[in-house]
PDB file of N, CA, C and O in Angstrom:
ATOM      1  N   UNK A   1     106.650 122.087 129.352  1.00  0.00           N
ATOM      2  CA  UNK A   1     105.938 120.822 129.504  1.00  0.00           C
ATOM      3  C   UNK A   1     105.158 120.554 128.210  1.00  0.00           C
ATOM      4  O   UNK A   1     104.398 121.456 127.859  1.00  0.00           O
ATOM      5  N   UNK A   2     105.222 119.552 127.515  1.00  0.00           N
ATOM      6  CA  UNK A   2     104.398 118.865 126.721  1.00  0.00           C
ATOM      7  C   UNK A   2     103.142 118.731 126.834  1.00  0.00           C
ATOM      8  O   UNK A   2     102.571 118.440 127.885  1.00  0.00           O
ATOM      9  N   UNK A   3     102.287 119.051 125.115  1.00  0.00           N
ATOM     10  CA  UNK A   3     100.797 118.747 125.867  1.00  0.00           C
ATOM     11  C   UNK A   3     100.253 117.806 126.136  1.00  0.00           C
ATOM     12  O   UNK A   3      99.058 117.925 126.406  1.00  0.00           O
ATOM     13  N   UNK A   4     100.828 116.557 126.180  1.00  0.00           N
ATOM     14  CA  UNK A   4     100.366 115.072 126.619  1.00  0.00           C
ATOM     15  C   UNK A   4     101.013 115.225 127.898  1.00  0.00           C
ATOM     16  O   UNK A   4     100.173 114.779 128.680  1.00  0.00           O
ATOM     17  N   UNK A   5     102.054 115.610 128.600  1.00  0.00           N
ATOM     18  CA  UNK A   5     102.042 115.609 130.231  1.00  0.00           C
ATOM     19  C   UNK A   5     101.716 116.444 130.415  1.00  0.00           C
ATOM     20  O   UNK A   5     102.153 116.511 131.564  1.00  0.00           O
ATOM     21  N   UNK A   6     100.981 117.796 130.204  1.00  0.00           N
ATOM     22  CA  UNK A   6      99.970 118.539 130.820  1.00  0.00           C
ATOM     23  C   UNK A   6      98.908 117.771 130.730  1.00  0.00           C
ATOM     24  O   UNK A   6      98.546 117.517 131.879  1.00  0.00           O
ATOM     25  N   UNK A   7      98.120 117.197 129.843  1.00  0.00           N
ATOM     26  CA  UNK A   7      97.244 116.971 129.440  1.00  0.00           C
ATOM     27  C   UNK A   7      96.593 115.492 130.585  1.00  0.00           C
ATOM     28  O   UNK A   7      95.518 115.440 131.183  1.00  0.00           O
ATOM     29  N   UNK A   8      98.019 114.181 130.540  1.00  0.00           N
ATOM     30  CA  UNK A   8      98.442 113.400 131.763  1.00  0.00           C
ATOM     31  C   UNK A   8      98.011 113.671 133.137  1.00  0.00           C
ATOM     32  O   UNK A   8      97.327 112.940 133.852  1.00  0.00           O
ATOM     33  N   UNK A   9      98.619 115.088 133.473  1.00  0.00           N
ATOM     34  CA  UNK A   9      99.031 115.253 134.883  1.00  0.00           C
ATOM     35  C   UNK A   9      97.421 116.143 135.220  1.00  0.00           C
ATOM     36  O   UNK A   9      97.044 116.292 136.382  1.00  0.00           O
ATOM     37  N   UNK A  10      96.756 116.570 134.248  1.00  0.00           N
ATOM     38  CA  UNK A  10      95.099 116.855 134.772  1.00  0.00           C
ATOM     39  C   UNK A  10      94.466 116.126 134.922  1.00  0.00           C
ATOM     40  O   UNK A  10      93.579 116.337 135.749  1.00  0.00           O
ATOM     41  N   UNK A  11      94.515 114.627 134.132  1.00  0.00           N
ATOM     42  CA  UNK A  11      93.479 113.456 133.848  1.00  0.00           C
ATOM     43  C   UNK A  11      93.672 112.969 135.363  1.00  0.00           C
ATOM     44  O   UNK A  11      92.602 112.753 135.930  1.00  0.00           O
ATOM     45  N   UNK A  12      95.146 112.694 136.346  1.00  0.00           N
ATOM     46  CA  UNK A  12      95.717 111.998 137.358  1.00  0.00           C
ATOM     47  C   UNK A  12      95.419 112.894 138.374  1.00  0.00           C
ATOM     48  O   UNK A  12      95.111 112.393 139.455  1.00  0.00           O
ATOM     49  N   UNK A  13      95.445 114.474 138.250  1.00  0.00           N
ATOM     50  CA  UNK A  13      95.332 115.333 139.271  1.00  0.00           C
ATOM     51  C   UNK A  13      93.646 115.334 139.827  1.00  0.00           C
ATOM     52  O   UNK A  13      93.186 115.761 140.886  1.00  0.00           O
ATOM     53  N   UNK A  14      93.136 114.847 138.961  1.00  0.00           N
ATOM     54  CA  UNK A  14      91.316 114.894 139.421  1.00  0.00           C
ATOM     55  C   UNK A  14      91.244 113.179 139.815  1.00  0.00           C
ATOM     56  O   UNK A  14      90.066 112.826 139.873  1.00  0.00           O
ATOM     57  N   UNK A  15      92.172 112.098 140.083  1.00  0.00           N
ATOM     58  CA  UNK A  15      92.150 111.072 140.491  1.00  0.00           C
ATOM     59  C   UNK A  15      91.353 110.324 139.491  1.00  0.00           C
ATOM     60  O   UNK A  15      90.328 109.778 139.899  1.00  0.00           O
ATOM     61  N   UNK A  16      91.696 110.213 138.147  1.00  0.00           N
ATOM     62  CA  UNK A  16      90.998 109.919 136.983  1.00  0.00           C
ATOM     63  C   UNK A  16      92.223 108.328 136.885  1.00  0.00           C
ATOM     64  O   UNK A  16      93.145 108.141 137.679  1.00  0.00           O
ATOM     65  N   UNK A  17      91.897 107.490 135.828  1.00  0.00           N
ATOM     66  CA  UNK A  17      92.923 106.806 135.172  1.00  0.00           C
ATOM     67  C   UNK A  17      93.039 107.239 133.318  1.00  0.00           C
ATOM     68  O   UNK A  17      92.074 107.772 132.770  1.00  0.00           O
ATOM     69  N   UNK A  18      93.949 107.013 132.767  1.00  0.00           N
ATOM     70  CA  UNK A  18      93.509 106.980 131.704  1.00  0.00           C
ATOM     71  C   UNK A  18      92.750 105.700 131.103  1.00  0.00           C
ATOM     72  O   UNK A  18      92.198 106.035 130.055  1.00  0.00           O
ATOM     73  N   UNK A  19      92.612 104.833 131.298  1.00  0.00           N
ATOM     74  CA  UNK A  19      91.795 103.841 131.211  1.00  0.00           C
ATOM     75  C   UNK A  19      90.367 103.908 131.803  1.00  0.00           C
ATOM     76  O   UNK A  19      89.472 103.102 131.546  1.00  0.00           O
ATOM     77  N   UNK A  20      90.294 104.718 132.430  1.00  0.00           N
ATOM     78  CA  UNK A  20      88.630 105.226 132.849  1.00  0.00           C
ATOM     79  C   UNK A  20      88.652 106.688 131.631  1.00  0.00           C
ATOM     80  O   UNK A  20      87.511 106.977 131.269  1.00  0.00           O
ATOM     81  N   UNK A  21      89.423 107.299 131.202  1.00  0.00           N
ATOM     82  CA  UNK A  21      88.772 108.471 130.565  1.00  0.00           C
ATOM     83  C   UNK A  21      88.748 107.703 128.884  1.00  0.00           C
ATOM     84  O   UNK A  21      88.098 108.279 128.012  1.00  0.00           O
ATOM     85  N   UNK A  22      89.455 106.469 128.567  1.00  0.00           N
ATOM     86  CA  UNK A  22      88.849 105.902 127.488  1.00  0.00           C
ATOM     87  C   UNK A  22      87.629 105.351 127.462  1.00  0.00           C
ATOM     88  O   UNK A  22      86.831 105.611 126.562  1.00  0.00           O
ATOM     89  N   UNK A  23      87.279 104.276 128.763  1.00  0.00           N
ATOM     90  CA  UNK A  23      85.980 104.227 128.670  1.00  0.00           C
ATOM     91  C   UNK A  23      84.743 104.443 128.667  1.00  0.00           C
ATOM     92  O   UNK A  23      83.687 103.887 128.365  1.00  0.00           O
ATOM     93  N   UNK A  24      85.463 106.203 129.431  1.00  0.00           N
ATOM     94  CA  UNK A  24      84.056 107.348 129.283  1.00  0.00           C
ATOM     95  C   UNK A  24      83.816 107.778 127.718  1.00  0.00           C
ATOM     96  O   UNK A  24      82.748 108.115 127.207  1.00  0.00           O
ATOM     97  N   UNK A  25      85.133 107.670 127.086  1.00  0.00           N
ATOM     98  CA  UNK A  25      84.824 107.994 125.875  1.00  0.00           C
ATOM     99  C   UNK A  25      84.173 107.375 124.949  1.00  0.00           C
ATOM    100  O   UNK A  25      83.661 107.947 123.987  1.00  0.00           O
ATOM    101  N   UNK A  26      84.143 106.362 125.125  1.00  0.00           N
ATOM    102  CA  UNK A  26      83.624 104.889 124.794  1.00  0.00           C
ATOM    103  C   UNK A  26      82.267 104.908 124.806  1.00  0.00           C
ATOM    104  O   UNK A  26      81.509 104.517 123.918  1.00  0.00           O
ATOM    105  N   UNK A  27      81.926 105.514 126.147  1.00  0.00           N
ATOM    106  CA  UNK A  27      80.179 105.614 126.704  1.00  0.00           C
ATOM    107  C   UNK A  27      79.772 106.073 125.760  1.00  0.00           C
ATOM    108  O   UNK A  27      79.038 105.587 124.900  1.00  0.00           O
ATOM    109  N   UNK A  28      80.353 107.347 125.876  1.00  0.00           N
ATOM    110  CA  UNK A  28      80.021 109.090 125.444  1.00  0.00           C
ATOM    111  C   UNK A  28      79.522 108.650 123.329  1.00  0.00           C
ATOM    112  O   UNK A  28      78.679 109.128 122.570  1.00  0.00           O
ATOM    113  N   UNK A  29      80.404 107.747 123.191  1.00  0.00           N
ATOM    114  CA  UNK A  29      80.108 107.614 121.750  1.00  0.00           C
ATOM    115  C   UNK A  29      79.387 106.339 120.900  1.00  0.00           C
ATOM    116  O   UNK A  29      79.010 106.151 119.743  1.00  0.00           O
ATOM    117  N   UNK A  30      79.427 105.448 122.378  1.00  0.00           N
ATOM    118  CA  UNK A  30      78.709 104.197 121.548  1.00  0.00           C
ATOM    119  C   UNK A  30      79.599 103.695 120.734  1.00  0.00           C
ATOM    120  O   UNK A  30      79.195 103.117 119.725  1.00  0.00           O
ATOM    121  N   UNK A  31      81.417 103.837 121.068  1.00  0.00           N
ATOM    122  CA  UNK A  31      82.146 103.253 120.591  1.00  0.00           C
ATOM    123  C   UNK A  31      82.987 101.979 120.823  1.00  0.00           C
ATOM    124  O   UNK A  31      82.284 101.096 121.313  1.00  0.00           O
ATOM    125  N   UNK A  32      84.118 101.646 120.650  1.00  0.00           N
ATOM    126  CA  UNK A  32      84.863 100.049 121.399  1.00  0.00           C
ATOM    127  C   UNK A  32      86.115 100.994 121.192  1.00  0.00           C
ATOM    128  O   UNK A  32      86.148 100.631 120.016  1.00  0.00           O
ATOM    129  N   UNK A  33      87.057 101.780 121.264  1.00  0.00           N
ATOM    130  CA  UNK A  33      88.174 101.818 120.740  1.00  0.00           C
ATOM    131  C   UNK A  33      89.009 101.227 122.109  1.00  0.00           C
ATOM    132  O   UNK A  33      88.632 101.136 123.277  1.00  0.00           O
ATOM    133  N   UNK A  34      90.115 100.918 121.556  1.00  0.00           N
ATOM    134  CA  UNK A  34      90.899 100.476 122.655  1.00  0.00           C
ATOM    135  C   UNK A  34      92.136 101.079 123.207  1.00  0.00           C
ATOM    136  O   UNK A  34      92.934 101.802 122.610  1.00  0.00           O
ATOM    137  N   UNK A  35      92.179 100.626 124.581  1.00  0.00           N
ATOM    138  CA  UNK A  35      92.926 101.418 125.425  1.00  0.00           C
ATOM    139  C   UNK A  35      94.631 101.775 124.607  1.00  0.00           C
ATOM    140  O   UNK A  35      95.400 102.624 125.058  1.00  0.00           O
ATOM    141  N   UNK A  36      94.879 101.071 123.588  1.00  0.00           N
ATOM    142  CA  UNK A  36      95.909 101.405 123.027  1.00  0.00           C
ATOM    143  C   UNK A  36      95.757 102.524 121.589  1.00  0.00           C
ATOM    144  O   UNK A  36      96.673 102.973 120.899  1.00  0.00           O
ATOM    145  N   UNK A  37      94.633 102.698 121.491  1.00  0.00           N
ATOM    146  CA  UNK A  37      94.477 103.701 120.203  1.00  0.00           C
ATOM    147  C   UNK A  37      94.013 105.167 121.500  1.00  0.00           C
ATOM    148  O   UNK A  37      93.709 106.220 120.941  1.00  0.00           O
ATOM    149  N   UNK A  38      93.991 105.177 122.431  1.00  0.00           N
ATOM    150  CA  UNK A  38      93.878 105.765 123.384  1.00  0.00           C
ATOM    151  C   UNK A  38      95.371 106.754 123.783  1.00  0.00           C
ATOM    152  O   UNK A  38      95.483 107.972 123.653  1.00  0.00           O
ATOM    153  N   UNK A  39      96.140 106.030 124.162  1.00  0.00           N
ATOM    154  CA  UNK A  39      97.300 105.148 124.570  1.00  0.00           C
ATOM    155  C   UNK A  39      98.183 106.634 123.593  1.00  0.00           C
ATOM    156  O   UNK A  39      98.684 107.709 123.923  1.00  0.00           O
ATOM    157  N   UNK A  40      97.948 105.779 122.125  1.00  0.00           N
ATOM    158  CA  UNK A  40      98.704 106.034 120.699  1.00  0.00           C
ATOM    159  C   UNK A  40      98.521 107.560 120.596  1.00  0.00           C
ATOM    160  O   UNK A  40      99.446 108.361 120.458  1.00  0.00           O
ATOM    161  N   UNK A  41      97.239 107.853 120.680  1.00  0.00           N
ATOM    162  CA  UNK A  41      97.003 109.394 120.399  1.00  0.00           C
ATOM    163  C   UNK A  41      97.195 110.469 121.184  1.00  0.00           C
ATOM    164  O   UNK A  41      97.355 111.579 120.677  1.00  0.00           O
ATOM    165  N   UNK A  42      97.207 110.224 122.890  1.00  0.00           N
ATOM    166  CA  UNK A  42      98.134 111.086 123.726  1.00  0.00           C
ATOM    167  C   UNK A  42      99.782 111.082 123.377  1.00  0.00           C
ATOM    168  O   UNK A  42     100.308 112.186 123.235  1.00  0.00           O
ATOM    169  N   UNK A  43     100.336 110.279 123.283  1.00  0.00           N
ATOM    170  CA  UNK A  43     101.758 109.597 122.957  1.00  0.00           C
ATOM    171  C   UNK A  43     101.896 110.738 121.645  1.00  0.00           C
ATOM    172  O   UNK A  43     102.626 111.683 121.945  1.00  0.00           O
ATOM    173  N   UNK A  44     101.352 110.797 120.336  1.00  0.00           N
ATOM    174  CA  UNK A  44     101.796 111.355 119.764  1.00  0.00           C
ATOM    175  C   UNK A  44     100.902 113.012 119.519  1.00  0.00           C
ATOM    176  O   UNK A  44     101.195 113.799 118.619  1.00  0.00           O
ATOM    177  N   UNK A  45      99.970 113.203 120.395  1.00  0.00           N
ATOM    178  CA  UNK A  45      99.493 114.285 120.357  1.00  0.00           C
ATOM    179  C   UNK A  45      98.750 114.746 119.318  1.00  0.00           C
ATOM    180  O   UNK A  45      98.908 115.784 118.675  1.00  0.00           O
ATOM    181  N   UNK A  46      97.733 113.698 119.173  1.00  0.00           N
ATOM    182  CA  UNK A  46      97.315 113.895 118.233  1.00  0.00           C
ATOM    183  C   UNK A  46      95.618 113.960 118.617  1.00  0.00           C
ATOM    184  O   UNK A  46      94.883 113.175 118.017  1.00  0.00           O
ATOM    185  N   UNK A  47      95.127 114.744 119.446  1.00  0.00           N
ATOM    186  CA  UNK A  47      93.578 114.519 119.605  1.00  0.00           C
ATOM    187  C   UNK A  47      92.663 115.671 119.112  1.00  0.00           C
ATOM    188  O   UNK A  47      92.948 116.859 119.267  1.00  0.00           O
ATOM    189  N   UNK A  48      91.889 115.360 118.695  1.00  0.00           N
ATOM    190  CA  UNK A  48      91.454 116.885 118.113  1.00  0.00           C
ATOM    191  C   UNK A  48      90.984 117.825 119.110  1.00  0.00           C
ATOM    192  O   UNK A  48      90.842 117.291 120.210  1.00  0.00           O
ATOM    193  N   UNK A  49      90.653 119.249 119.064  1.00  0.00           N
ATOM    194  CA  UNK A  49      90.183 119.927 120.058  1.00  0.00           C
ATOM    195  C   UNK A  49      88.848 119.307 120.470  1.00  0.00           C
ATOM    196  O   UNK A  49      88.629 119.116 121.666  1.00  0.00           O
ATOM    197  N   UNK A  50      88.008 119.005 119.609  1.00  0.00           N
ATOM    198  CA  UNK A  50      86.638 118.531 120.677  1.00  0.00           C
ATOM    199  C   UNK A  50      87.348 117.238 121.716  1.00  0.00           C
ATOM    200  O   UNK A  50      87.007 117.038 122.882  1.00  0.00           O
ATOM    201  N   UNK A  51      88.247 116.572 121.068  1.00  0.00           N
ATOM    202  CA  UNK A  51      88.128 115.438 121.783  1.00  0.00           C
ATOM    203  C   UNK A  51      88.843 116.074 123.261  1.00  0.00           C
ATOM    204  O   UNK A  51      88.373 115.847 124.376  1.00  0.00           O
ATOM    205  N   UNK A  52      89.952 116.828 123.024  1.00  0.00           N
ATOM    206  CA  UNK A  52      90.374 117.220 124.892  1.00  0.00           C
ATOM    207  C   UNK A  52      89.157 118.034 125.436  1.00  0.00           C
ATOM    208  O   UNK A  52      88.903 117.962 126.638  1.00  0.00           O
ATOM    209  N   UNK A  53      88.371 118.826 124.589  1.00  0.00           N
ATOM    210  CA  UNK A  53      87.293 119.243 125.119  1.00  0.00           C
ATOM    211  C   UNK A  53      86.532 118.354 125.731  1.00  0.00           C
ATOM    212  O   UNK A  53      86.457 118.715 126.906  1.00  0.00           O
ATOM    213  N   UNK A  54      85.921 117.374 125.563  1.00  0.00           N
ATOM    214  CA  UNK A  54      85.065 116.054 126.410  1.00  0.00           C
ATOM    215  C   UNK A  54      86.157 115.502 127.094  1.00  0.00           C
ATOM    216  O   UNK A  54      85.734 115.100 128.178  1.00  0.00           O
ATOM    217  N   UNK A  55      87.366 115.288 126.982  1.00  0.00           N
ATOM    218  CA  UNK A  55      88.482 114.492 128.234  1.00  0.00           C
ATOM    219  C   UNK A  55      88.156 115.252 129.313  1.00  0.00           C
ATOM    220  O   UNK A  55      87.505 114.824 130.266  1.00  0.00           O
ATOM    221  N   UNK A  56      88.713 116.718 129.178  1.00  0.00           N
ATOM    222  CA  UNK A  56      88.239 117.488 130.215  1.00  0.00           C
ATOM    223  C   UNK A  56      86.381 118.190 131.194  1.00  0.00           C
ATOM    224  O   UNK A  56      86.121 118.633 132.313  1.00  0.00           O
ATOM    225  N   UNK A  57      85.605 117.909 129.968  1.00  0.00           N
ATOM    226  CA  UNK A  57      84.466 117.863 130.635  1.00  0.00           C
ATOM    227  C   UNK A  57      84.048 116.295 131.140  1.00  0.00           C
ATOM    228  O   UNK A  57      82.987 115.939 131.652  1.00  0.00           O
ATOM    229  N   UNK A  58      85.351 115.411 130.793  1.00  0.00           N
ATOM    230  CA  UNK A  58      84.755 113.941 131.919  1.00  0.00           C
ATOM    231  C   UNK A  58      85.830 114.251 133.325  1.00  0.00           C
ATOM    232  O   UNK A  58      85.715 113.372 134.179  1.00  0.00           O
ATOM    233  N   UNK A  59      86.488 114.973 133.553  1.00  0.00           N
ATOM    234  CA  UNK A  59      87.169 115.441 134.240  1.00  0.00           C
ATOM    235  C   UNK A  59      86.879 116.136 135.212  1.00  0.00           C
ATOM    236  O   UNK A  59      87.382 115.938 136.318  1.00  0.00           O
ATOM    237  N   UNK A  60      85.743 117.368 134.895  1.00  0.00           N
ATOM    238  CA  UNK A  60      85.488 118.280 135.691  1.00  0.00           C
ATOM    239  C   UNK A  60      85.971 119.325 135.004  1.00  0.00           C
ATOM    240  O   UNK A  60      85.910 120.350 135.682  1.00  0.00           O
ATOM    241  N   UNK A  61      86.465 119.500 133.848  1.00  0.00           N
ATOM    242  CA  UNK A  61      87.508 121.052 133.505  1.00  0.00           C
ATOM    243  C   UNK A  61      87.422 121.411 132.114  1.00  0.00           C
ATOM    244  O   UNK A  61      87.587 120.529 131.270  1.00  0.00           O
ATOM    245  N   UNK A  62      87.110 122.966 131.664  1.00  0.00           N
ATOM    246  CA  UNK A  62      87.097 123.113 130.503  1.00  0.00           C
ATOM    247  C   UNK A  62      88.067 123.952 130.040  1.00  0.00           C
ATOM    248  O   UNK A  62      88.910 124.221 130.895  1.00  0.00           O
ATOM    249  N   UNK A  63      88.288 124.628 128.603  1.00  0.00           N
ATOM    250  CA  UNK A  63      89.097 125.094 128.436  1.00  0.00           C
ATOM    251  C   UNK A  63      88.890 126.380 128.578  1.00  0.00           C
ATOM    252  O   UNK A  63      87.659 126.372 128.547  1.00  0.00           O
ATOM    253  N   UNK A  64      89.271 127.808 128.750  1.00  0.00           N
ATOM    254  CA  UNK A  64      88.709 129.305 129.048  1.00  0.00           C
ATOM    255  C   UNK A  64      90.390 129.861 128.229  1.00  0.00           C
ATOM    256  O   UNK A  64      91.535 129.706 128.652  1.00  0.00           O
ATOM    257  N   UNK A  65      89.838 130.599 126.804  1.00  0.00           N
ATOM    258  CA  UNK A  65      90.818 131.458 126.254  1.00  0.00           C
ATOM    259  C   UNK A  65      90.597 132.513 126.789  1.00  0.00           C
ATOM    260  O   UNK A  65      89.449 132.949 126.877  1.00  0.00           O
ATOM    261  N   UNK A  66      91.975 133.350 127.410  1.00  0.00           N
ATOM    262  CA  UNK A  66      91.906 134.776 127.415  1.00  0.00           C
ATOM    263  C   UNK A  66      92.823 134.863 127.068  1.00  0.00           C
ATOM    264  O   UNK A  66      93.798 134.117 126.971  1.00  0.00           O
ATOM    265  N   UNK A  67      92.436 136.550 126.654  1.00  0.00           N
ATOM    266  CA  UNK A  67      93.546 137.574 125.527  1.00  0.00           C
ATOM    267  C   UNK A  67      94.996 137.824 126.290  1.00  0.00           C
ATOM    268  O   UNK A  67      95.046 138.642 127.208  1.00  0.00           O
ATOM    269  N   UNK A  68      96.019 137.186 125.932  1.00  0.00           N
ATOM    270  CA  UNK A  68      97.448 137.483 126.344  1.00  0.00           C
ATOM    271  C   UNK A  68      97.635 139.048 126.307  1.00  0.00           C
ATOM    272  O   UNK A  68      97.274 139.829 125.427  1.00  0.00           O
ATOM    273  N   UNK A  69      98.267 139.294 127.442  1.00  0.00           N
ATOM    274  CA  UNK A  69      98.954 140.784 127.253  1.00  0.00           C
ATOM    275  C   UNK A  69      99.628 141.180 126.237  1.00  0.00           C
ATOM    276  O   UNK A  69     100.358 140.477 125.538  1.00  0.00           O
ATOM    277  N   UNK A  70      99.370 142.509 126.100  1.00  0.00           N
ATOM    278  CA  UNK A  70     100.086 143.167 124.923  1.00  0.00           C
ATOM    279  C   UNK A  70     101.303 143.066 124.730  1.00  0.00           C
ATOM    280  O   UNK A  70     101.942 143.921 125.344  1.00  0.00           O
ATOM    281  N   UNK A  71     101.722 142.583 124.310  1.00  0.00           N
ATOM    282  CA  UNK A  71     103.258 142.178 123.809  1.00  0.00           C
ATOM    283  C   UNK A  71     103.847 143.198 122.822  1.00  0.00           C
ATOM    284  O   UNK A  71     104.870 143.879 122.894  1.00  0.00           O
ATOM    285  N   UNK A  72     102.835 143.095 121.819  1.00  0.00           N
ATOM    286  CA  UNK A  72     103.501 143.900 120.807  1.00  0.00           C
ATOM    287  C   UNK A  72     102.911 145.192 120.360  1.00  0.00           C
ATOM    288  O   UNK A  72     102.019 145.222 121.207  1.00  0.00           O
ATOM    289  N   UNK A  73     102.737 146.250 119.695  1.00  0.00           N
ATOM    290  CA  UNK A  73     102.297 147.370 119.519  1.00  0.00           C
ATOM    291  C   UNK A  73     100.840 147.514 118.478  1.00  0.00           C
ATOM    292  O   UNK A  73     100.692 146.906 117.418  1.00  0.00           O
ATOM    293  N   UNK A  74      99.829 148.492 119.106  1.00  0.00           N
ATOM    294  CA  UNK A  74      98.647 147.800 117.971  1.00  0.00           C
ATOM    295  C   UNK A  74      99.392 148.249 116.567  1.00  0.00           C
ATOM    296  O   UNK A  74     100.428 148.866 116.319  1.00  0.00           O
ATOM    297  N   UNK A  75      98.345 147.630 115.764  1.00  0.00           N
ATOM    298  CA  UNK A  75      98.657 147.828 114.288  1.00  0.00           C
ATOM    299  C   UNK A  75      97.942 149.054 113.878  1.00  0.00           C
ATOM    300  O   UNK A  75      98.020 149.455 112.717  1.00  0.00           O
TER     301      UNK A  75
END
């Protein structure tokens, strides 16, 4: 799965629109951008980490790294 339909299917799974998580973003910054520069930057995957970081804290959800299993042998 792609990270714009992962990314999609969390914004929809918490009963969000994407047109409500632009205009939270909007709040959040004292900005105007529009629902198509919105739109543009899921489409080509282009958001920076803070920014899915605040999508998901307007969401309810943050991100949590843990250490993948050992795969390969220590060094």
């Amino acid at each position: 799965m792609s990270f714009k339909d992962e990314l999609k299917g969390l914004i929809i799974s918490q009963r969000y629109t994407l047109k409500q998580i632009n205009d939270e973003l909007n709040k959040l910054h004292g900005t105007n951008y529009s629902f198509q520069n919105f739109s543009n930057k899921l489409r080509r995957e282009s958001f920076s980490y803070c920014e899915v970081v605040e999508i998901l804290s307007i969401i309810g959800m943050k991100i949590k790294i843990i250490k993948a299993a050992n795969d390969r042998p220590n060094r």
